[in-house]
N, C-alpha and C positions, 0 to 999 in steps of 0.2 A: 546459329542453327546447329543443336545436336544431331551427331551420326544417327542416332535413331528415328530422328522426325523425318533426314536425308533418306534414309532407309526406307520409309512408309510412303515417302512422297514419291520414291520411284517403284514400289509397290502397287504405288496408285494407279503411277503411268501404266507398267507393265498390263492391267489390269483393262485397261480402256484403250488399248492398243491393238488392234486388230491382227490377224496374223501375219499378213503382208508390212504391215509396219512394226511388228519385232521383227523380223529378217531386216531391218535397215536398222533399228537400236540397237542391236547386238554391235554390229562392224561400229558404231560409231561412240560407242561406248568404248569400244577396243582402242579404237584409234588416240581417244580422249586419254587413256589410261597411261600408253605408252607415251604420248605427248606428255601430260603433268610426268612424270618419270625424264623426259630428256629436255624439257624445258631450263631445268636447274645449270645445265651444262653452260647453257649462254649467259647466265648470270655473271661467271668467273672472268670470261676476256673485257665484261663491263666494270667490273671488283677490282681487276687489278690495273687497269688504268687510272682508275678512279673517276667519282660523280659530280666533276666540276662544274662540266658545263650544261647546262639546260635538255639540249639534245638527247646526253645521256644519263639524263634523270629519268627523261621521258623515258626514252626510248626501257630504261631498268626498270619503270611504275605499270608500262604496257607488259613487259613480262610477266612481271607478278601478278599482275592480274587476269594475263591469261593463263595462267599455271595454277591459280586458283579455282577458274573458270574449269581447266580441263579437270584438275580434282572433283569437280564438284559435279561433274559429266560422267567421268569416269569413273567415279569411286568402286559401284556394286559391278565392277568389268569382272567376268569370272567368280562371283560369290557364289552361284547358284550350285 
């Protein structure tokens, strides 16, 4: 998915969002942004152990995909 379709899709939201529920996508968009930003931090004590065993495969696939997740939340936090 390009940044621009990202872009229109939460243009779309914004759009069909009534006033009272932007005052909740703003914070949570907020929150999403600072998350994908410090998600990366827990990656390192899982890197330098290393991805031997199962648990901390998991445990490193569930990260990344929530650091995706919040990118993909977060991204337009503060564009406006």
């Amino acid at each position: 998915m390009s940044s621009s379709s990202v872009n229109e899709l939460f243009a779309l939201l914004d759009d069909t969002v009534p006033s009272v529920g932007r005052s909740l996508v703003a914070p949570i968009r907020g929150v999403a942004f600072w998350t994908a930003i410090a998600l990366p931090f827990l990656y390192l004590p899982l890197l330098a152990t290393g991805l031997q065993s199962s648990a901390v495969r998991t445990a490193f696939g569930a990260l990344v995909l929530a650091n995706a997740a919040a990118l993909l939340v977060g991204h337009s936090h503060a564009s406006e």
